[in-house]
C-alpha positions in Angstrom: 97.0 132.0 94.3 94.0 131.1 96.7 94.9 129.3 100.1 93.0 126.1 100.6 92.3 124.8 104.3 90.6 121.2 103.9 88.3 119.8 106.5 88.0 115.9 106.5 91.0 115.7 104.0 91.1 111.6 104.0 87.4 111.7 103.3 85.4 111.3 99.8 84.9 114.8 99.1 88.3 115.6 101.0 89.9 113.4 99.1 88.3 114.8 95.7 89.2 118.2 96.3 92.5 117.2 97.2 92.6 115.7 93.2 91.4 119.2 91.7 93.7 121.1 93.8 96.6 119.0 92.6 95.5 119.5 88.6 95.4 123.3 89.0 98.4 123.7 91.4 99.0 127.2 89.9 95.8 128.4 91.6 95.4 127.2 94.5 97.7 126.2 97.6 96.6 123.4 100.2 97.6 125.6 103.7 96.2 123.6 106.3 94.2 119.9 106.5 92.6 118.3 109.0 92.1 114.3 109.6 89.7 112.0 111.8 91.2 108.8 112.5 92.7 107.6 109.3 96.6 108.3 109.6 97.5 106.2 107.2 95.4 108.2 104.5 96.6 111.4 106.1 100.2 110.0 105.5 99.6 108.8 102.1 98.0 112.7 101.1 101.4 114.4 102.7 103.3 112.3 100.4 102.5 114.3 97.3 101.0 117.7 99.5 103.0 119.9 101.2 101.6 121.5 103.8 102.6 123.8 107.2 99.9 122.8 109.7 97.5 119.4 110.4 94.7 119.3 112.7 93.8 115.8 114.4 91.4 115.4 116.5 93.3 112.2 118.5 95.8 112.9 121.0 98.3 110.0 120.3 98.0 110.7 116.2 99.1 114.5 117.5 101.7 113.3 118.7 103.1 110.7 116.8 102.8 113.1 113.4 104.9 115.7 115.6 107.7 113.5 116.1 107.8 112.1 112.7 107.1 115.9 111.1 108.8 117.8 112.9 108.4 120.8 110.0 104.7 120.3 110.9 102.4 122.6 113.2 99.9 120.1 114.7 
């Protein structure tokens, strides 16, 4: 199993490898991701990935995905 850290998940080619990733899930594993400003497309990827840490670059989105993940390392 190869560990996948995505850069610019909520983005075109983010999103895209996020889709391949999913339709070979017994070969790879999304570890870590990391978001500009679009939460709500960050949000809408955690629904069906699973992952232990987010990077986001905003201070408030930090902290607001901390208090609603609290499983999460920001």
């Amino acid at each position: 199993m190869k560990k996948i850290t995505i850069l610019g998940v909520t983005g075109s080619i983010g999103t895209q490898s996020v889709d391949v990733i999913r339709h070979h899930s017994d070969e790879f594993e999304i570890v870590a991701m990391s978001a500009g400003k679009n939460i709500d497309g960050l949000e809408k990827i955690m629904r069906y990935i699973h992952t232990s840490y987010i990077c986001e670059s905003e201070k408030e989105d930090q902290e607001y995905l901390q208090r609603k993940y609290k499983d999460l390392t920001i």
